[in-house]
VEXBAVO-215987 format. One record per atom (N, C-alpha, C): z, y, x. Coordinates in nm, 4 decimals, m for minus. Layout:
residues N
+----------+----------+----------+
|        Z |        Y |        X |
+----------+----------+----------+
|        Z |        Y |        X |
...
+----------+----------+----------+
end
This chain:
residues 116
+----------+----------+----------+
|        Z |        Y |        X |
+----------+----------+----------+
|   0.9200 |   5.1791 |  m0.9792 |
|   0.9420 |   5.0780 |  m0.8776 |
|   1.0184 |   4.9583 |  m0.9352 |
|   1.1146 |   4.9619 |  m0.9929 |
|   1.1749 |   4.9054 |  m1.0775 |
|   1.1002 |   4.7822 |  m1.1942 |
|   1.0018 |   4.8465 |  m1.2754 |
|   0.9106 |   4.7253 |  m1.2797 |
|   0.8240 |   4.6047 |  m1.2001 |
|   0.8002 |   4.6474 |  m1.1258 |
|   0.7438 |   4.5891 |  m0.9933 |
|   0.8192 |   4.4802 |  m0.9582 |
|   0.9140 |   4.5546 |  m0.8736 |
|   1.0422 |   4.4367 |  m0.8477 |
|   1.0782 |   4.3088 |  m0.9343 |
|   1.0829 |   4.4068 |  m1.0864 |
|   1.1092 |   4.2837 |  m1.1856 |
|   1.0191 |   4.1459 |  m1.2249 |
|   0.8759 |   4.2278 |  m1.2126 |
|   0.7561 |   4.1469 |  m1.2077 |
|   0.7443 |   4.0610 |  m1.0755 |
|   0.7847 |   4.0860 |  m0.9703 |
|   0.7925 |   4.0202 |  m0.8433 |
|   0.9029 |   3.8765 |  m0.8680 |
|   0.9847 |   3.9648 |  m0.9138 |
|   1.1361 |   3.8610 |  m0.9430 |
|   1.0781 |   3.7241 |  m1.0127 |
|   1.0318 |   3.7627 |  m1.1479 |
|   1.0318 |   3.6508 |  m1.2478 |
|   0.8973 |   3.5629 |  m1.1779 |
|   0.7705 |   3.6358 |  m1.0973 |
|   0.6725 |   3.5465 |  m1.0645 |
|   0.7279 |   3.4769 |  m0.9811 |
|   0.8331 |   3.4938 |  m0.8888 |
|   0.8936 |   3.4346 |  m0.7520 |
|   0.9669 |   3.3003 |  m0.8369 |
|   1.0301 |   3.3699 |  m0.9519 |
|   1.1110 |   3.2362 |  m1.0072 |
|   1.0295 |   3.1233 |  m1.0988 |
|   0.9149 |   3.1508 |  m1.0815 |
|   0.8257 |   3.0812 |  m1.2017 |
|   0.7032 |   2.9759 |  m1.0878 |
|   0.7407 |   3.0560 |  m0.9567 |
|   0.6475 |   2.9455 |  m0.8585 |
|   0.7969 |   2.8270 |  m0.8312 |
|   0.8883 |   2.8970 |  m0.8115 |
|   0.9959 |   2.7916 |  m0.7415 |
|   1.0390 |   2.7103 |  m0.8854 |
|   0.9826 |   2.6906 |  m0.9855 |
|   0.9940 |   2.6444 |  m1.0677 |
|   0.8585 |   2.5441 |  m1.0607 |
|   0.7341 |   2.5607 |  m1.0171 |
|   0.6700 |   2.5310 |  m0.9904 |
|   0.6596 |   2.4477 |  m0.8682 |
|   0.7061 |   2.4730 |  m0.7624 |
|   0.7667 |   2.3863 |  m0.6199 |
|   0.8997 |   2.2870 |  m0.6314 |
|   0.9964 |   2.3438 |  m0.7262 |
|   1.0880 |   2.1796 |  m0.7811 |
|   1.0702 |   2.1030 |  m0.8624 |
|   0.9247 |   2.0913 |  m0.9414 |
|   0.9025 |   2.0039 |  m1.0942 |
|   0.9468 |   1.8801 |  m1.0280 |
|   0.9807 |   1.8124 |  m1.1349 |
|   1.0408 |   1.6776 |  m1.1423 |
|   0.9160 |   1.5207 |  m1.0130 |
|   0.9785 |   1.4747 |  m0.9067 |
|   0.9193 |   1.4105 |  m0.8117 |
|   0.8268 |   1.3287 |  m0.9023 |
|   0.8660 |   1.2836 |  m1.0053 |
|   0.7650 |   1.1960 |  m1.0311 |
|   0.6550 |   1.2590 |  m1.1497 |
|   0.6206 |   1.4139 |  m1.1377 |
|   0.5336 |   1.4201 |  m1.1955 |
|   0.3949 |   1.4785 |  m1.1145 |
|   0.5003 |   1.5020 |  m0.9638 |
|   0.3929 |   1.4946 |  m0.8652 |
|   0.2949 |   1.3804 |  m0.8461 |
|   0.3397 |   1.2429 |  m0.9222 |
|   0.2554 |   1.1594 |  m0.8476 |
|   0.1613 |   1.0965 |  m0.9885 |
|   0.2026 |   1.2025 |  m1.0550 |
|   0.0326 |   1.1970 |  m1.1558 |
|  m0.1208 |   1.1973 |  m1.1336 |
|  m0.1722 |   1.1098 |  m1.1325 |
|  m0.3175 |   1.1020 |  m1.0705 |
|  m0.3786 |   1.2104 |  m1.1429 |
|  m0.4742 |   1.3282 |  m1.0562 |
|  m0.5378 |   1.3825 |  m1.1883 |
|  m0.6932 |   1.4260 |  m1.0911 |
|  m0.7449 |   1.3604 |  m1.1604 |
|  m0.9195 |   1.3891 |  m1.1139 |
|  m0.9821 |   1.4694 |  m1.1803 |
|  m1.0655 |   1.5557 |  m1.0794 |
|  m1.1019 |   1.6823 |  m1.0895 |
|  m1.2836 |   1.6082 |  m1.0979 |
|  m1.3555 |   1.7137 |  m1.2214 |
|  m1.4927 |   1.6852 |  m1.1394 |
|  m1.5232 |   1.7727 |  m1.2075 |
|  m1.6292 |   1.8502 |  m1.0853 |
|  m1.6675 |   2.0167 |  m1.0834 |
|  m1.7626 |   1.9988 |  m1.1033 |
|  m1.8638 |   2.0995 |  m1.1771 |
|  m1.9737 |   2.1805 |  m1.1975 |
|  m1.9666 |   2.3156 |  m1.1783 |
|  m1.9865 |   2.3702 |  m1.0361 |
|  m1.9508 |   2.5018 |  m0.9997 |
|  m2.0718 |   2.5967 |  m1.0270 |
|  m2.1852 |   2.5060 |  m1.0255 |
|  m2.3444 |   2.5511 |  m0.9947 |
|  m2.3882 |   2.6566 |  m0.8413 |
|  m2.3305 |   2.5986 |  m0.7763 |
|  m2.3722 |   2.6371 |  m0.6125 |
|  m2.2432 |   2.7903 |  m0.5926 |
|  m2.1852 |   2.8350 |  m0.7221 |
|  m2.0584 |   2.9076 |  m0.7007 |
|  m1.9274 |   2.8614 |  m0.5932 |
|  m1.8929 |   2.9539 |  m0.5234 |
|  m1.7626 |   2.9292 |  m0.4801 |
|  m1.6359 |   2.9524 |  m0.5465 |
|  m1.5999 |   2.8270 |  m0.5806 |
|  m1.4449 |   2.9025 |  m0.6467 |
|  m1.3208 |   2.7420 |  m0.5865 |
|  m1.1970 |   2.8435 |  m0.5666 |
|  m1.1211 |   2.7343 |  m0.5619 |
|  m1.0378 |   2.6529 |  m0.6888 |
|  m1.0084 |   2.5496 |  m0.6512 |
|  m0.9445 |   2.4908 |  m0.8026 |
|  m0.8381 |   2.4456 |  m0.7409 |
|  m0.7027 |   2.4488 |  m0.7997 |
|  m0.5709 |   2.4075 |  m0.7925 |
|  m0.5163 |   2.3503 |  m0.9046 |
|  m0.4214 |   2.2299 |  m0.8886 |
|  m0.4226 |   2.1740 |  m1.0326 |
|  m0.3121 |   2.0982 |  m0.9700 |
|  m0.1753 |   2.0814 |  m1.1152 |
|  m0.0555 |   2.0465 |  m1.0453 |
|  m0.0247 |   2.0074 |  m1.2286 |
|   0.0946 |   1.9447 |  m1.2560 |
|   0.1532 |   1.8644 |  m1.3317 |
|   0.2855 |   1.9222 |  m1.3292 |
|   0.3406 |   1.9906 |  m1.4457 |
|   0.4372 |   2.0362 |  m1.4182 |
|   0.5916 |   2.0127 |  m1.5683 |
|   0.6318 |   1.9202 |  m1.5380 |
|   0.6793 |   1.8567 |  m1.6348 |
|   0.5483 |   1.7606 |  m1.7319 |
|   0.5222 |   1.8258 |  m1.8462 |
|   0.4598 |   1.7416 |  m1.9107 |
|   0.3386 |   1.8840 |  m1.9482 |
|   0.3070 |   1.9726 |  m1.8708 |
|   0.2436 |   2.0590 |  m1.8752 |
|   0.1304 |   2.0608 |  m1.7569 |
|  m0.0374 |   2.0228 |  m1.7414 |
|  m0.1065 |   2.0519 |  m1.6819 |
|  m0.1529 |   2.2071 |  m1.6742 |
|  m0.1469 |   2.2333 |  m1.5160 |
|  m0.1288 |   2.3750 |  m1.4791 |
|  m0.2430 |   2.3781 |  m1.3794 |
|  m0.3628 |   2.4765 |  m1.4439 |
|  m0.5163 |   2.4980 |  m1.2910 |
|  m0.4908 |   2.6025 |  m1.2673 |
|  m0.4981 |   2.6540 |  m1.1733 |
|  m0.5469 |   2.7677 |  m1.1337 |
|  m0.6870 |   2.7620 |  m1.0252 |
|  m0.7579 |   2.8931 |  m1.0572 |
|  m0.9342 |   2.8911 |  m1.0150 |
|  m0.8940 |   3.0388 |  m0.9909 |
|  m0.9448 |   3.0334 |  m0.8689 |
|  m0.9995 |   3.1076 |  m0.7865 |
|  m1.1747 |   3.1935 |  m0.7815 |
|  m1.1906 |   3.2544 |  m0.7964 |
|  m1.3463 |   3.2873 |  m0.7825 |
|  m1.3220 |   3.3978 |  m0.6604 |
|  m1.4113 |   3.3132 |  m0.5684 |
|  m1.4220 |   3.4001 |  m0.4154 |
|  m1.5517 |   3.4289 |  m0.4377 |
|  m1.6314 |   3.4694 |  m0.5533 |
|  m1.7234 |   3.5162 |  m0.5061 |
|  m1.7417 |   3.7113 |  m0.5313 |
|  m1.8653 |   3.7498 |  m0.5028 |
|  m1.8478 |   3.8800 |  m0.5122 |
|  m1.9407 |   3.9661 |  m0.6877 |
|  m1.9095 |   3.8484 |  m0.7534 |
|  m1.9517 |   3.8312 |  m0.8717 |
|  m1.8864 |   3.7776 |  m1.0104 |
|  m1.8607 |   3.8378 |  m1.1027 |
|  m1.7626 |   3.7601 |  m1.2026 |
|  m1.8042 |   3.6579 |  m1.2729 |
|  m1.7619 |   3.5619 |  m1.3234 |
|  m1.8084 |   3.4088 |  m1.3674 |
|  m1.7200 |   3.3882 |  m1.4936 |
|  m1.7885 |   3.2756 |  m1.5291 |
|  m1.7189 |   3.2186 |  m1.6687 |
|  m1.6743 |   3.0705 |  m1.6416 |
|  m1.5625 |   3.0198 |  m1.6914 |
|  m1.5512 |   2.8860 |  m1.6746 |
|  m1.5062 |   2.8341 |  m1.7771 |
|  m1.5232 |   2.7026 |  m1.7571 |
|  m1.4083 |   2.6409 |  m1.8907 |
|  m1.3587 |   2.5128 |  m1.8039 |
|  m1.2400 |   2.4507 |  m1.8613 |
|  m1.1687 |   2.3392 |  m1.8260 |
|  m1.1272 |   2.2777 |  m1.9249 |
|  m1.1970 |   2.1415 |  m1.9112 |
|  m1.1364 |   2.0815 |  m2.0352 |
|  m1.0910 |   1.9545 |  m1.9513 |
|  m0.9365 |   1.9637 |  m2.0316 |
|  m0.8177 |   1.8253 |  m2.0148 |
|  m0.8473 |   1.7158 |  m2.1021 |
|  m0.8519 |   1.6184 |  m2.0643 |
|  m0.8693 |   1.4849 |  m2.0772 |
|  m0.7576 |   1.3731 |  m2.0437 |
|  m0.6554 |   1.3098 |  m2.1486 |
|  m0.5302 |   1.2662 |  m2.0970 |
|  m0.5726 |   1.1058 |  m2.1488 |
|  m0.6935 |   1.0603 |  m2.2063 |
|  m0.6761 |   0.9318 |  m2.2124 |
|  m0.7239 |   0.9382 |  m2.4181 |
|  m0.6095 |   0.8274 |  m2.4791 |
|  m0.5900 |   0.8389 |  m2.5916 |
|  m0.6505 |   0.9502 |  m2.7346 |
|  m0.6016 |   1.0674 |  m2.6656 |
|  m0.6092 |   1.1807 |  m2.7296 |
|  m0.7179 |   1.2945 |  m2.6989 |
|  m0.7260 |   1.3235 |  m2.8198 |
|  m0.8559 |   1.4243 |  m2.8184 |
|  m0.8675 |   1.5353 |  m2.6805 |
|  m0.9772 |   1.5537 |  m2.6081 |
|  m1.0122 |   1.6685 |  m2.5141 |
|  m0.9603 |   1.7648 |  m2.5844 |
|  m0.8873 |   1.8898 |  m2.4866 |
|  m0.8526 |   2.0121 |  m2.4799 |
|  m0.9443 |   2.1029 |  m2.3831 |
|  m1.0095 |   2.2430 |  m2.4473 |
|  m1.0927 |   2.3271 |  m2.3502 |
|  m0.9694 |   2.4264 |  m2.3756 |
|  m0.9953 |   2.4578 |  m2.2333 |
|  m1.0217 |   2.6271 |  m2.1908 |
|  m1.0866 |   2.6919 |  m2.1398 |
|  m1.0922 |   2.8398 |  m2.1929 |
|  m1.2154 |   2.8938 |  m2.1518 |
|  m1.1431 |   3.0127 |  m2.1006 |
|  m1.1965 |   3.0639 |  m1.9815 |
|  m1.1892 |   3.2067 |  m1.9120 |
|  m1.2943 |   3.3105 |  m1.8701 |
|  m1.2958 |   3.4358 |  m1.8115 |
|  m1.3593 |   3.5033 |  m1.7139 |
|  m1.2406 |   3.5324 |  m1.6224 |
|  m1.3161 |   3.5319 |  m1.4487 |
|  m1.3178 |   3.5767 |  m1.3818 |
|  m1.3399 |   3.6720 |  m1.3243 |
|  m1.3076 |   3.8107 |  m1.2434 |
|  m1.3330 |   3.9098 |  m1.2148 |
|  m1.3604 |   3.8635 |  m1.0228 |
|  m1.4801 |   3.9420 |  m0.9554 |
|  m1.4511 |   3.9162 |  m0.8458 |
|  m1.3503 |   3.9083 |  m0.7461 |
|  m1.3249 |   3.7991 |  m0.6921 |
|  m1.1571 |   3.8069 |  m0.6445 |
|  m1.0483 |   3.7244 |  m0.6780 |
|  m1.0963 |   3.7342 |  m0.7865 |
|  m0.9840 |   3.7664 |  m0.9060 |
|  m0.9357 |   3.5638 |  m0.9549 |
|  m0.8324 |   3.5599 |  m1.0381 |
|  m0.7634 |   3.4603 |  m1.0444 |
|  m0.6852 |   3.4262 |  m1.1595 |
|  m0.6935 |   3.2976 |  m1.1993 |
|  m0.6372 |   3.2937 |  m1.3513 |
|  m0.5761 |   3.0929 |  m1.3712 |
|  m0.4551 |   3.1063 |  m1.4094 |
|  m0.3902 |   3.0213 |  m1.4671 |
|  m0.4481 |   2.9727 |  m1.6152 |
|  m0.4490 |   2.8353 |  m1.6453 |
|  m0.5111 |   2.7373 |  m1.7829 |
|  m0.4353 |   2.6548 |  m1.7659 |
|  m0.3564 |   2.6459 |  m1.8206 |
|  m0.2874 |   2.4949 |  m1.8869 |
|  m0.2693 |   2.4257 |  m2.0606 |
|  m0.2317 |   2.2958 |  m2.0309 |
|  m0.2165 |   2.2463 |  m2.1351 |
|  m0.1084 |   2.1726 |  m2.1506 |
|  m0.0350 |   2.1643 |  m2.2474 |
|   0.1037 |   2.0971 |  m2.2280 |
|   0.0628 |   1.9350 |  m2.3190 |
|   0.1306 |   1.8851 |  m2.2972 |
|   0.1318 |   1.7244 |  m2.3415 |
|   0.2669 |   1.7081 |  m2.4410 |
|   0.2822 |   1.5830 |  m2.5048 |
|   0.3679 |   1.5843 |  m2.6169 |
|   0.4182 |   1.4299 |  m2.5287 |
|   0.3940 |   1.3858 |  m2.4441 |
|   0.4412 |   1.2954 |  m2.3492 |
|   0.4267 |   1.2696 |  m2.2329 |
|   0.5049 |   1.1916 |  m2.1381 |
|   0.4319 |   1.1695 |  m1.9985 |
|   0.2953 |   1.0849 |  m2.0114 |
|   0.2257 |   1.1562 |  m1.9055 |
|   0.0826 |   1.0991 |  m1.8401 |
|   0.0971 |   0.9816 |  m1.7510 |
|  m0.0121 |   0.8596 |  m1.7640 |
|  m0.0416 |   0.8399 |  m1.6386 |
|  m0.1268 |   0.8718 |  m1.5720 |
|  m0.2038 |   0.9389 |  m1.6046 |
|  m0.3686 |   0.9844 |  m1.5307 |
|  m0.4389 |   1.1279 |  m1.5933 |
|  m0.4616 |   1.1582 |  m1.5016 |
|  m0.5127 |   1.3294 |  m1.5986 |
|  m0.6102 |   1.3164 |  m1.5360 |
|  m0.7499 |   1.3560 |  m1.6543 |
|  m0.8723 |   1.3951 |  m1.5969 |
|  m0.9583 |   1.5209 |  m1.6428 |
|  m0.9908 |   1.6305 |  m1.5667 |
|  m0.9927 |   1.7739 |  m1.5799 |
|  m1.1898 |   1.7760 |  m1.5299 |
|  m1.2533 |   1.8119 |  m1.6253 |
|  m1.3844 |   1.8645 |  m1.5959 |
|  m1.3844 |   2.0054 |  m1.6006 |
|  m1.4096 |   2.0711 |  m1.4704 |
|  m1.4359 |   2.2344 |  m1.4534 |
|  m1.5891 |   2.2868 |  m1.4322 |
|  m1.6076 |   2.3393 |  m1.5283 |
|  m1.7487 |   2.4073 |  m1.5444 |
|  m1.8000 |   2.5429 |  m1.5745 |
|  m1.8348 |   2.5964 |  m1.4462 |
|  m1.8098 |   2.7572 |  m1.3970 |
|  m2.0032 |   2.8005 |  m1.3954 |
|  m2.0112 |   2.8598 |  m1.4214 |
|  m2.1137 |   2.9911 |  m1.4090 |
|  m2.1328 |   3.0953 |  m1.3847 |
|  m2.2100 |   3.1822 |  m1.3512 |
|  m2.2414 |   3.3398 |  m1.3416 |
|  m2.2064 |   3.3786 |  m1.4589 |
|  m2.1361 |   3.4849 |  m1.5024 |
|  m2.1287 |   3.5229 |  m1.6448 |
|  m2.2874 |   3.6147 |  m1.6510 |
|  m2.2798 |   3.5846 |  m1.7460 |
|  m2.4160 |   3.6797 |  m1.8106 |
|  m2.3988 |   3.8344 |  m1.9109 |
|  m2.4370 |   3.9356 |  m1.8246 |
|  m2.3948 |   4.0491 |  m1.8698 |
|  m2.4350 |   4.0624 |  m2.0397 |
|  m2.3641 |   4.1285 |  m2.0468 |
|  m2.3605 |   4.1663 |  m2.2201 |
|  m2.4276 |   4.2941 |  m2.2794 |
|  m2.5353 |   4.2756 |  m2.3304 |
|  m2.5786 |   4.4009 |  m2.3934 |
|  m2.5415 |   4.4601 |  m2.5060 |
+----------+----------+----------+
end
């Protein structure tokens, strides 16, 4: 039980770390443009210090593949790549070596394709 709790503890302190980031990095523009391919998934995307933070959702009843690639301007694109489990839910970020003025994030999700 004792692990649990602890794991509860540090995620509780790592969102409210997430709910006080600094006011003005809330007001980072950051445009999203999806390629879901008729998939449902949700996308969340927040600025957190000098660290872009997604989280994706896949509500469907099927596991998927995605990638996200960050786009800050100047500097070279950053991908990430994941799977999804039905349900299921996963954090991608990328940290920056300065403040942003504009973040632009292409998310591009699919059916994963089983593996033989």
């Amino acid at each position: 039980m004792k692990p649990i709790k602890t794991l509860l503890s540090i995620s509780l302190l790592c969102l409210a770390q997430w709910v006080n980031a600094s006011s003005l990095n809330d007001f980072t523009p950051i445009k999203i443009k999806e390629n879901l391919n008729g998939l449902q998934l949700k996308i969340e995307s927040k600025m957190v210090d000098k660290i872009s933070v997604v989280k994706l959702t896949n509500q469907e009843a099927i596991a998927v593949s995605c990638s996200v690639v960050f786009k800050d301007g100047p500097s070279p694109a950053s991908t990430r790549r994941t799977s999804l489990a039905p349900g299921g839910s996963k954090l991608l970020s990328k940290a920056f070596g300065r403040s942003l003025n504009g973040l632009r994030l292409e998310v591009d999700c699919h059916k994963k394709q089983m593996e033989v």
